[in-house]
C-alpha positions as CSV (number, residue, x, y, z in Angstrom):
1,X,86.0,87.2,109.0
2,X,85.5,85.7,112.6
3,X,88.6,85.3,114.3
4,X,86.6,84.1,117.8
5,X,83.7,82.7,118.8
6,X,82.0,82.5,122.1
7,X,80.5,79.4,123.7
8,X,77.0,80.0,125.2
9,X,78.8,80.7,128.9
10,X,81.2,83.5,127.3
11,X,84.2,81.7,126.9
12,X,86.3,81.9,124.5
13,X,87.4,79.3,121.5
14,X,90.8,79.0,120.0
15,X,90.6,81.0,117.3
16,X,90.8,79.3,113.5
17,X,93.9,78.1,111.9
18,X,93.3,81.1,109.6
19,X,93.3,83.3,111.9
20,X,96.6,82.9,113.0
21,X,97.8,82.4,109.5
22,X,96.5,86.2,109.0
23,X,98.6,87.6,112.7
24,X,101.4,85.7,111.3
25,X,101.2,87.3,108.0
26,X,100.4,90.9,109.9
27,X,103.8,90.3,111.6
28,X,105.9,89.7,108.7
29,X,104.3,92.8,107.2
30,X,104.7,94.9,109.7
31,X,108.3,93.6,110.3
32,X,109.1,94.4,106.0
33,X,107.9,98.1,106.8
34,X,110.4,98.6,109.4
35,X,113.2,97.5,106.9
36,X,114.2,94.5,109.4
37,X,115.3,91.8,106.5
38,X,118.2,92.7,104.2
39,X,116.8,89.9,102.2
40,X,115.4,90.7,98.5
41,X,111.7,90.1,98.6
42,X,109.6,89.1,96.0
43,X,106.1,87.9,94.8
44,X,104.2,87.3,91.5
45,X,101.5,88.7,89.7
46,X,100.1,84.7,89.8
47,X,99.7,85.5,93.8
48,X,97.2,88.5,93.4
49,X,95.5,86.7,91.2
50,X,94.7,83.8,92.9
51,X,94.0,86.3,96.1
52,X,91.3,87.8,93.8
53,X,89.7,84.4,93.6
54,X,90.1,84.2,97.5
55,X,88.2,87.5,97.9
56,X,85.3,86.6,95.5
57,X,84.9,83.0,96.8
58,X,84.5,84.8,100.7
59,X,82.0,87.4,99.3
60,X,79.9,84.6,97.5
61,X,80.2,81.6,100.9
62,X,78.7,84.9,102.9
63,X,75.5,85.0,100.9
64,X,75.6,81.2,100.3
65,X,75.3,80.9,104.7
66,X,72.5,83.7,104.2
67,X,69.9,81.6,102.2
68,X,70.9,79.5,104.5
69,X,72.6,76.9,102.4
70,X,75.5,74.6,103.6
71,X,78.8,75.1,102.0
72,X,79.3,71.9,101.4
73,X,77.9,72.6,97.9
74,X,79.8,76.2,97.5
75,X,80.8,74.5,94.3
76,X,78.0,73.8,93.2
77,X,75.9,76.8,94.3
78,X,79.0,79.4,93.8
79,X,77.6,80.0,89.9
80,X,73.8,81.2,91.3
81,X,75.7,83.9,93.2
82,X,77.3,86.3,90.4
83,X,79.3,89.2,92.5
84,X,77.7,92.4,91.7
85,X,79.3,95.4,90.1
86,X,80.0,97.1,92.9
87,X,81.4,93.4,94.7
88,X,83.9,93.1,91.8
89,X,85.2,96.9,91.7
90,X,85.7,96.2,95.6
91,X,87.7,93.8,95.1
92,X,89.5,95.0,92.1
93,X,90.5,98.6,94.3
94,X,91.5,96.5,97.4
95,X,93.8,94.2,95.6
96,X,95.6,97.0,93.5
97,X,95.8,99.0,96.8
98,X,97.3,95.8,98.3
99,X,99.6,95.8,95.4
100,X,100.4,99.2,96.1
101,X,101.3,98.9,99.4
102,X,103.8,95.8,98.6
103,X,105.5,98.1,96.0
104,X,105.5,100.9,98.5
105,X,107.7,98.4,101.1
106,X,110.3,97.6,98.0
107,X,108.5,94.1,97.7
108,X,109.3,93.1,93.9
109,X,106.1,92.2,91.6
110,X,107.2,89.6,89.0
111,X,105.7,88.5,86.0
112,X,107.2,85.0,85.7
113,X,107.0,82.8,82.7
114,X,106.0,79.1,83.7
115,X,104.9,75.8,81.5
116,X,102.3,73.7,82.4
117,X,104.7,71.0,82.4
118,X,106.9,72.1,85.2
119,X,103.4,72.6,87.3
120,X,101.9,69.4,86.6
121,X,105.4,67.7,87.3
122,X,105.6,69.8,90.8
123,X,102.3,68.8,91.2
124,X,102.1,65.1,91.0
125,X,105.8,64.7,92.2
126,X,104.4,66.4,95.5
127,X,100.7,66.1,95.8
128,X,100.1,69.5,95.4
129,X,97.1,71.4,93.7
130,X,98.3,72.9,90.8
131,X,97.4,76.2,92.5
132,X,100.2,75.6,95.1
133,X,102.3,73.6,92.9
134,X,102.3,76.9,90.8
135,X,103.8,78.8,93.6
136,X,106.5,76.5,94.0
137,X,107.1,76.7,89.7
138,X,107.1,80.4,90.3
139,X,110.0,80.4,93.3
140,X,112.1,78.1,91.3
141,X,111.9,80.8,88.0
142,X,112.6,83.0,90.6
143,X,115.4,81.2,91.7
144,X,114.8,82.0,95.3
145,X,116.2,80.4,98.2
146,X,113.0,80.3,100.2
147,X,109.5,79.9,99.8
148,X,107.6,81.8,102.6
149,X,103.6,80.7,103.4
150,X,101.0,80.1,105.9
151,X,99.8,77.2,103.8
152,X,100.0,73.8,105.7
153,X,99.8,71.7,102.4
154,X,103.2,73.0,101.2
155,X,104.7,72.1,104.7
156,X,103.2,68.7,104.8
157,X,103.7,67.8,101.5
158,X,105.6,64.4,100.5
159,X,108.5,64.4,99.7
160,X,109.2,67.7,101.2
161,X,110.1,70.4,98.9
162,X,113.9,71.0,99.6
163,X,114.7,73.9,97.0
164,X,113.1,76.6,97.3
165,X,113.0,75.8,101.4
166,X,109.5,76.1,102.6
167,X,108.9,78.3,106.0
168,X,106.1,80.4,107.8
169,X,106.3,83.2,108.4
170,X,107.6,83.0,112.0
171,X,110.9,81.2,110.8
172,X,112.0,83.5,108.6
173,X,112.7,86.0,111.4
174,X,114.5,82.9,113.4
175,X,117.4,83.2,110.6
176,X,120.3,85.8,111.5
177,X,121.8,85.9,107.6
178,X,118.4,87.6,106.8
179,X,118.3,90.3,109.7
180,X,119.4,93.7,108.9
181,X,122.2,94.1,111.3
């Protein structure tokens, strides 16, 4: 992943949107491995799954920008790029080592049971893709207070989502009742 670019007199460029989505991610990592939230933490087995689609789609836009294709067709083209063995074990060992890891910091792994109903009614009440509406679905099973993500589409969403409360990363350290004293 680029997280800078140069300009042709070696300057730099702001760095992608995702690329501070990712440091602010790092951070809130980094701040759950030195115990700094008293806060139960929790995320579903939906969320690696959809992270396994992430990884797969990168790997496959890579060799699409190889031939020399433009991306504006990745979903067209995505089917003529089938990951290879060794591409899908990759992935496979990095996201149960991921998953590993978030056990290892006490983060809780649920298995929740949604309908397709209380999706597609997030979804349309909020103009959400189902993929993020299912998130929302999952943190109201959950019944958690707060829903934490770098995704913009759940921030700007109308009309806001009020329960679970919606917040990057950086706010959740902003809010004393969650601090370990």
């Amino acid at each position: 992943m680029l997280l800078y670019r140069r300009k042709r007199k070696g300057r730099r460029v702001k760095p992608p949107t995702y690329a501070k989505h990712a440091r602010q991610c790092m951070t809130l990592l980094s701040e759950i491995e030195h115990r700094k939230y008293s806060c139960r933490l929790i995320t579903s087995t939906y969320a690696f799954a959809e992270l396994g689609q992430s990884a797969r789609d990168s790997r496959t836009a890579v060799k699409i920008i190889r031939d020399g294709l433009s991306l504006n067709w990745y979903n067209r083209l995505k089917k003529r790029y089938p990951l290879r063995r060794k591409e899908q074990t990759d992935i496979m060992r990095s996201i149960e080592s991921f998953h590993n890891f978030l056990e290892r910091l006490g983060i809780e792994i649920m298995e929740p049971i949604i309908t397709q109903q209380d999706v597609n009614q997030i979804a349309l009440k909020h103009s959400l893709e189902v993929n993020d509406a299912t998130h929302v679905v999952i943190a109201k099973w959950a019944k958690v207070d707060f829903l934490i993500t770098a995704d913009q589409d759940f921030l700007e969403c109308k009309p806001k989502i009020r329960k679970p409360e919606v917040m990057v990363p950086p706010t959740l350290a902003t809010r004393p009742e969650l601090r370990r004293r």
